[in-house]
Each structure stands twice: as C-alpha cells, then as structure tokens.
C-alpha positions in Angstrom: 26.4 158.4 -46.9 28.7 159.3 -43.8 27.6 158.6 -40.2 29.9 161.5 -39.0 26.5 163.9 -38.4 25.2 161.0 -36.0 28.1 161.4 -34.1 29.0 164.6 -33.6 29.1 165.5 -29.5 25.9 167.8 -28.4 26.1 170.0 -25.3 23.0 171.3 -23.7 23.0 173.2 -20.3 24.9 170.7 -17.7 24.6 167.9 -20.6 27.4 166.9 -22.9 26.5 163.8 -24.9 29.6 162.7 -27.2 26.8 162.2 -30.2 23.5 162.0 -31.2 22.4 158.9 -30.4 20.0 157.9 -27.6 18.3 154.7 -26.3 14.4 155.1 -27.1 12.6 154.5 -23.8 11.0 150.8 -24.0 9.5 149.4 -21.3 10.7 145.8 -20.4 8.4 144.7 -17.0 11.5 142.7 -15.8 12.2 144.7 -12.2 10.2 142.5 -9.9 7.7 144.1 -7.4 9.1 147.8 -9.1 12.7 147.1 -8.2 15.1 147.4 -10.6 17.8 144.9 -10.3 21.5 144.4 -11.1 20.5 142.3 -13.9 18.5 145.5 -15.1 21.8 147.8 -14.2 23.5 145.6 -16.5 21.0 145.6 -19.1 21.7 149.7 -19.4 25.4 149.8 -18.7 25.5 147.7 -21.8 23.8 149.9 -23.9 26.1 152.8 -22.5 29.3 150.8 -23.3 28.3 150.0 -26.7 29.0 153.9 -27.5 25.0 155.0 -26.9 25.0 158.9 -26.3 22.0 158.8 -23.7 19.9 156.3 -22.6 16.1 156.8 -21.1 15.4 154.6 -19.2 12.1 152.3 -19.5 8.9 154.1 -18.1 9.3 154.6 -14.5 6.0 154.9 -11.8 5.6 158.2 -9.9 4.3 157.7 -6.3 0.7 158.0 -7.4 -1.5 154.8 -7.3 -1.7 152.6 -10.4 0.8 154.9 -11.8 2.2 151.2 -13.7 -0.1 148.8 -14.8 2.4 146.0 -13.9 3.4 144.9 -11.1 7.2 144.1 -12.5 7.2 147.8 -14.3 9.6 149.8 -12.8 8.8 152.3 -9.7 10.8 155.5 -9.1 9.6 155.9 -5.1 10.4 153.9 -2.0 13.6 153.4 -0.7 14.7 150.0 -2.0 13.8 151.3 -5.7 15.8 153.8 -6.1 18.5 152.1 -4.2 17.9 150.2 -7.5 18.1 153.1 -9.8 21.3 154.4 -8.0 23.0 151.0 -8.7 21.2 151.6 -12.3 23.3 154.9 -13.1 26.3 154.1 -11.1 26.9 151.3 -13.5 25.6 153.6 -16.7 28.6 156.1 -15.6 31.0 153.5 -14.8 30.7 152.0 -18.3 31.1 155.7 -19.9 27.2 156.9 -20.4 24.7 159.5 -19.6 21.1 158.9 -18.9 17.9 160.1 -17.8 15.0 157.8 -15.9 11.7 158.3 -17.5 8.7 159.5 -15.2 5.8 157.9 -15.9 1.9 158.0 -15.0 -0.2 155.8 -17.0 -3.6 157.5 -16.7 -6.4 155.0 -17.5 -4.7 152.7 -19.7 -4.9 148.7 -18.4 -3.1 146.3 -17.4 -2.0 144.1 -20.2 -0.7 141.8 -17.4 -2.5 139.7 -15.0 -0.5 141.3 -11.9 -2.4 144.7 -12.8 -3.8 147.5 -10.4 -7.3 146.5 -9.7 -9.5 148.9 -12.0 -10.5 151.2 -8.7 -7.1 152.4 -8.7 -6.7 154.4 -12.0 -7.4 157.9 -12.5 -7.3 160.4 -15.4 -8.4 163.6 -16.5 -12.2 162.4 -16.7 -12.3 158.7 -16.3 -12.0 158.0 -19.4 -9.7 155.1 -21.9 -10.9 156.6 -25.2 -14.5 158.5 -26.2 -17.4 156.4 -25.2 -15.3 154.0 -23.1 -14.7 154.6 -19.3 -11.9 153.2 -17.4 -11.3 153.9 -13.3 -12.2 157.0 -11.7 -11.9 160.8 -12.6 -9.3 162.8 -10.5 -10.3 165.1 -8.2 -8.6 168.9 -7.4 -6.3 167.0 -4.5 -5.7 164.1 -7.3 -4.4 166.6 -9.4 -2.0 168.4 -7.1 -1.0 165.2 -5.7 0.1 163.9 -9.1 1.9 166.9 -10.0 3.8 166.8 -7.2 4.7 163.6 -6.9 6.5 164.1 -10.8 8.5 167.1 -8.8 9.3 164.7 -5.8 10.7 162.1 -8.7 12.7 164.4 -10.5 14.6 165.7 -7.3 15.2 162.1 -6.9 16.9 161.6 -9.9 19.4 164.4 -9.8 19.7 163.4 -6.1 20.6 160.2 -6.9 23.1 161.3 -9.9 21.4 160.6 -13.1 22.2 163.4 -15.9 18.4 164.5 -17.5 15.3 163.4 -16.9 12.5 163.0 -19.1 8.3 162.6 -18.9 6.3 160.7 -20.3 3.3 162.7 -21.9 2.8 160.5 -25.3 1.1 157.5 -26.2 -2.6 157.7 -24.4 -1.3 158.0 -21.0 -1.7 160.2 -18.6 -0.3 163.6 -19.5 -1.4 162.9 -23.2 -4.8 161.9 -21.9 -4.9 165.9 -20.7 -3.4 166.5 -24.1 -6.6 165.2 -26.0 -9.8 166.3 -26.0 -11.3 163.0 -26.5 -10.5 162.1 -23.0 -10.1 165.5 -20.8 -13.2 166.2 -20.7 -12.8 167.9 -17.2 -14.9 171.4 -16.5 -12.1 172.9 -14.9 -8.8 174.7 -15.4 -7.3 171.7 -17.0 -9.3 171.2 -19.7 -11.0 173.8 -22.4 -11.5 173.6 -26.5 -7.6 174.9 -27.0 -4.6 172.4 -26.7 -2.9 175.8 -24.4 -5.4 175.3 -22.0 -5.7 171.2 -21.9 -1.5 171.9 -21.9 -2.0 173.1 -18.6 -1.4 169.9 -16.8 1.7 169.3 -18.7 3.3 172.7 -18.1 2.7 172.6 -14.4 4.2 169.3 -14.2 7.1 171.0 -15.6 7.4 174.4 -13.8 7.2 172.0 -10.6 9.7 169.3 -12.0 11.9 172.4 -13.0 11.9 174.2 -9.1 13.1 170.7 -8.3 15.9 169.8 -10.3 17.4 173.8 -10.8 17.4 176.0 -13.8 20.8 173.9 -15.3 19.3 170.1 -15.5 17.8 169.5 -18.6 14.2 168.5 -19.0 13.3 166.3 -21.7 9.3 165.6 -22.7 8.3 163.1 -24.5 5.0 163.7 -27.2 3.4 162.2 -29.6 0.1 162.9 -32.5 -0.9 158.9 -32.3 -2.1 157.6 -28.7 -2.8 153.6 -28.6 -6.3 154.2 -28.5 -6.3 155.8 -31.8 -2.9 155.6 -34.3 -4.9 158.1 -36.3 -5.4 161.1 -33.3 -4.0 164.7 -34.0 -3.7 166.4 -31.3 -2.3 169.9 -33.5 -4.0 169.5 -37.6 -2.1 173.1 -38.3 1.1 174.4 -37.5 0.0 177.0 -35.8 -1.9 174.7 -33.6 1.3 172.6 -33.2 3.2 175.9 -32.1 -0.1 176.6 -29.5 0.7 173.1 -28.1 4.4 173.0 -28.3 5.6 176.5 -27.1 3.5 176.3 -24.1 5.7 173.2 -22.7 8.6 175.0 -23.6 7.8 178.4 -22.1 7.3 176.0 -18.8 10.7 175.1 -18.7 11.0 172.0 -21.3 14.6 172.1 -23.0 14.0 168.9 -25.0 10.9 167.9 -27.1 10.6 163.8 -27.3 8.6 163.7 -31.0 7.3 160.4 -30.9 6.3 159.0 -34.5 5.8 155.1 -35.8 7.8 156.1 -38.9 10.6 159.1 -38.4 10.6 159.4 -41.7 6.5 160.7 -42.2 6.0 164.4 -43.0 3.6 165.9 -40.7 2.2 168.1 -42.2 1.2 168.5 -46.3 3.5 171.1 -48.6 6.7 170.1 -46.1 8.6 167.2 -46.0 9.5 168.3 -42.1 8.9 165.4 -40.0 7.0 165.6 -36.4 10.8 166.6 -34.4 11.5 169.4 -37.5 8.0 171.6 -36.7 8.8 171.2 -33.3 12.0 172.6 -33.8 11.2 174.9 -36.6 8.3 176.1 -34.6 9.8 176.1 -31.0 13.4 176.2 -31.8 13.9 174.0 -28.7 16.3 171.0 -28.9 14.2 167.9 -30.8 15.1 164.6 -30.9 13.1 162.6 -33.4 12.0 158.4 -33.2 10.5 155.9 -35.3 11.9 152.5 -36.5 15.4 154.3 -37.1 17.5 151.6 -38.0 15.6 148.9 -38.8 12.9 147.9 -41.4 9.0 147.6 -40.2 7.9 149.5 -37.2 7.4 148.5 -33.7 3.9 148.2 -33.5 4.2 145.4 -35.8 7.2 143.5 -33.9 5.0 143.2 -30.8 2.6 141.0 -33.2 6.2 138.7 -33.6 6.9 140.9 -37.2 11.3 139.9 -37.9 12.6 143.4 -39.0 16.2 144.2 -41.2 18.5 146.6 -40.7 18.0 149.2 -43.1 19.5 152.1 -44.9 20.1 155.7 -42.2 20.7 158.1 -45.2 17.5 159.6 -45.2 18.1 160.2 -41.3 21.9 161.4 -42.1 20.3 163.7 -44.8 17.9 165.4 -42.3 19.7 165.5 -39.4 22.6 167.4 -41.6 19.8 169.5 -42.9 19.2 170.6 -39.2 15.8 169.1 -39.0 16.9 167.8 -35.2 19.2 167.3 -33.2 19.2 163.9 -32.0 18.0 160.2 -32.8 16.5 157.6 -30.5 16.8 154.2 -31.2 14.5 151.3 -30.5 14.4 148.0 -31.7 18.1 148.1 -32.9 19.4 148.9 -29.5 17.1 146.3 -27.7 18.7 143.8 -30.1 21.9 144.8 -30.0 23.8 146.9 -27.1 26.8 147.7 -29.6 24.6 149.0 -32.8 25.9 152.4 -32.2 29.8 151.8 -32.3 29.0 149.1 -35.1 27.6 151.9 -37.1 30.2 154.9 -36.5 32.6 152.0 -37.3 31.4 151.1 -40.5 30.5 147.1 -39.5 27.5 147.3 -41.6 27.8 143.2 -42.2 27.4 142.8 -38.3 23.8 144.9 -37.8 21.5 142.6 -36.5 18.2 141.5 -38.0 15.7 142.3 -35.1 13.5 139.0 -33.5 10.9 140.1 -31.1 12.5 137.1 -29.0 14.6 140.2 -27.9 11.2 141.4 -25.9 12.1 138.8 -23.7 15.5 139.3 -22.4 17.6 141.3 -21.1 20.7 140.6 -23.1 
C-alpha cells in the first residue's frame, strides 16, 4: 500500500507539519540533575533531520515538588533548564523540525530509580497509587491551584522560548489521569464527583490556564489514555457517550489536539466498530486526533522494557485508516528511538533498511 497519506503536510492554527508523523513522547532519564544537555539536543535534532513531522519531547517536570520521580528526568523550570530546552529546539529548528516539550506531573507514581523524591514529597488527587494502596500525601486547595499554575507558567515558557506546540501529559496513572479515574480521585471537592465531566475538572482548568498563557493561536495537544500502569485493563469512558462526556469537556477548554494513547493502535474500542481509541475521539469531538501504539514495529512496548526484540512490520492497516479519516496523525515509538531516519526510509520506499528494534536502544541516545 502507498505511504503518500503518511505524508501529506497538516496545518493547524500557527502549526504547519510537512506530514503526519510525530515522535511518541518516551522518556529517556538521561539530562542529569533535570538539565537537558547538548548531547540530549542532539538526540532530537536527529530525529527532526531524519524527516519526523513533530517531535514531543520526553516528559518534562512542572515546578511542583516531585513532579519527576528521577532525578535525571527532565525539568521545564529554573533557569539553566530551559537554557537547556532553548538549545533543545534551536537545534530541532536548525535541522528542519517542529516540536512541542511535554508537561508533566507524575502524581503518586514512584520512583523506579534510586535517585527518587523521598515519598513525603508526592501528591495527588487523594493520596492514592491505585484503590487500596496509598502513596504520599493528598493535595490540598493551595496544592491544587499551585499545580495548575505552574502547567500555565510552563507553557508560557515554551512559546517564550520558541518551541511550536505544547502538549500535557494526562495518561498513564499520573497525575492528571489520576483526577481522571475514580479509583484514585477520591477527593470531596470540586474536582472529583461520580461523572468523568466533573473528575475532568482538573484537566480542563489546566487547560483554560495553559491556554491564557500561550494565546488563542498555539496549539495545545493532550495526551490520554483508557489503560493507567496500575491497571492495563482501567476504562475510564465504557460508552461512547461516556467517552464524548470525557473528551468534549477538554476540548471545550481549549484542547486542539487529543493524544489517544493505546498499547496496540490497531484495537477497536469499542464493540460493533472497528474505530480505534483516536477515531471516537475524533468521530465524537471532531478535534484533531493523533493515534499511538507499536506503529511500526511488531510486539508492544510494554513488553520491550522486559528486553522483548521487535520487527518491523507491515503500516497498511494504519495507511488504510488514516486514508479512511479515522485521524489525523501517527506517533511513533520504538521505531524512532531505534532509528532517527525511519521516517524518510519509509516515504522513500527503503523497506530492506527498517530496523529490528533491541531494547539496548533504552540505553542511548544515538
């Protein structure tokens, strides 16, 4: 099947991307002490002159404590880090990309390093890891505004400092999903409630702030997901019309862009449709979607952090739905980590040179 749909150029308020693809955010723990360094500009800059559309950067930290849960995962606050993150996307542009940093809070999810906060310093909705297991403290009223804010304060940073998007981190079990799901807001406030609308609250306020901050033109990307670390087998929306309750309330904030985070792009979401998780969301919303989930490569990632080899493998049945109009772009993982040219080897037909992923690749920044 042709690639030509892949890389067709996409415009989006101040954003013109010269195709579909973008680099899935994948954090790397390789800026020491939270400062990006040139060797971590390069990393990028690679990716953008090896014909990647946009690149998200790697889960950056708000100015909130333990907003990382390692001490060499990036920060976006302080001076000397984003003197970091200006070299970052002065490098991305000089080599011909677009990108947006990723703002990131990880709620109370530890530290799978030994340099982590110490377990005082994490906060989320109602101290709480997963149901029946408590993790760090609950966040008060002054937690809450403080938090939001400092996404707002991160943002402004980023279009100060030049980057193109920017994008928030509200999948996976962290902190903005851990408002998400009832299991873990179990708050008696505002923020919380039996409806996803209301436990959405958090999200959209992060968002109306983040949007005073960066101007109606800058596009705001969200990334979301059903599964959460805790639990591959949460739902946060069972219905459609729950999904739409969930969805159209980040939208109606000010999202432009819906991250829709699955293990396995191509997994229907819901029974009698063969619509993945980014076609309800844009079916539902009709908000730009871009869909993720070992694109590219056989296996998932889940299974390459246990050392699992994956192949490259077959993108017709992505072609097929993104030519269908399910979304409108791809993020790529695995493929991209291995290999900074797999886009232009793709829209130039160098099947025979697609690289065999090696979770060795977690380990560098080549």
């Amino acid at each position: 099947m042709s690639v030509d749909a892949l890389f067709e150029p996409f415009s989006l308020k101040n954003l013109t991307l010269p195709n579909r693809v973008v680099m899935a955010p994948m954090t790397r723990s390789m800026s020491p002490d939270g400062y990006p360094t040139d060797e971590v500009a390069g990393y990028y800059a690679r990716r953008a002159a090896g014909g990647t559309g946009l690149l998200i950067s790697e889960g950056t930290g708000v100015n909130r404590p333990a907003s990382v849960n390692g001490q060499n995962i990036p920060r976006f606050h302080g001076e000397r880090e984003l003197a970091g993150w200006k070299k970052v996307i002065d490098d991305v542009h000089a080599a011909g990309g677009l990108m947006a940093p990723q703002l990131w809070h990880v709620g109370a999810m530890p530290s799978p390093y030994k340099n982590g906060p110490t377990h005082d310093l994490y906060e989320s909705p109602a101290g709480l890891l997963k149901p029946g297991k408590t993790y760090g403290k609950t966040m008060g009223d002054a937690d809450v505004a403080d938090t939001i804010a400092a996404f707002g304060t991160a943002a402004a940073d980023a279009k100060r400092l030049g980057f193109d998007a920017v994008e928030l981190h509200g999948a996976h079990g962290y902190l903005i999903d851990q408002f998400f799901w009832m299991e873990t807001n179990q708050r008696q406030d505002a923020f919380a409630g039996p409806t996803i609308r209301e436990r959405a609250r958090f999200a959209a306020d992060i968002i109306r702030t983040v949007r005073a901050a960066v101007g109606p033109d800058f596009p705001i990307i969200i990334r979301l997901s059903q599964w959460k670390q805790q639990d591959f087998g949460a739902r946060l929306a069972e219905t459609p019309e729950a999904m739409d309750e969930w969805l159209s309330t980040l939208v109606e904030a000010g999202a432009d862009v819906l991250h829709c985070s699955q293990r396995r792009f191509w997994e229907p979401e819901f029974e009698g449709s063969d619509l993945n998780f980014a076609g309800w969301a844009k079916k539902l919303t009709g908000a730009t979607t871009i869909t993720v989930g070992s694109v590219g490569l056989t296996g998932e990632f889940v299974a390459a952090y246990g050392g699992e080899r994956s192949e490259p493998a077959s993108l017709d049945e992505l072609i097929r739905r993104l030519e269908r109009g399910d979304f409108d772009l791809v993020a790529v993982g695995r493929a991209l980590l291995q290999d900074p040219r797999w886009a232009a080897k793709v829209r130039e037909g160098r099947a025979d040179e697609l690289q065999n992923f090696e979770a060795s690749a977690f380990a560098t920044l080549s």
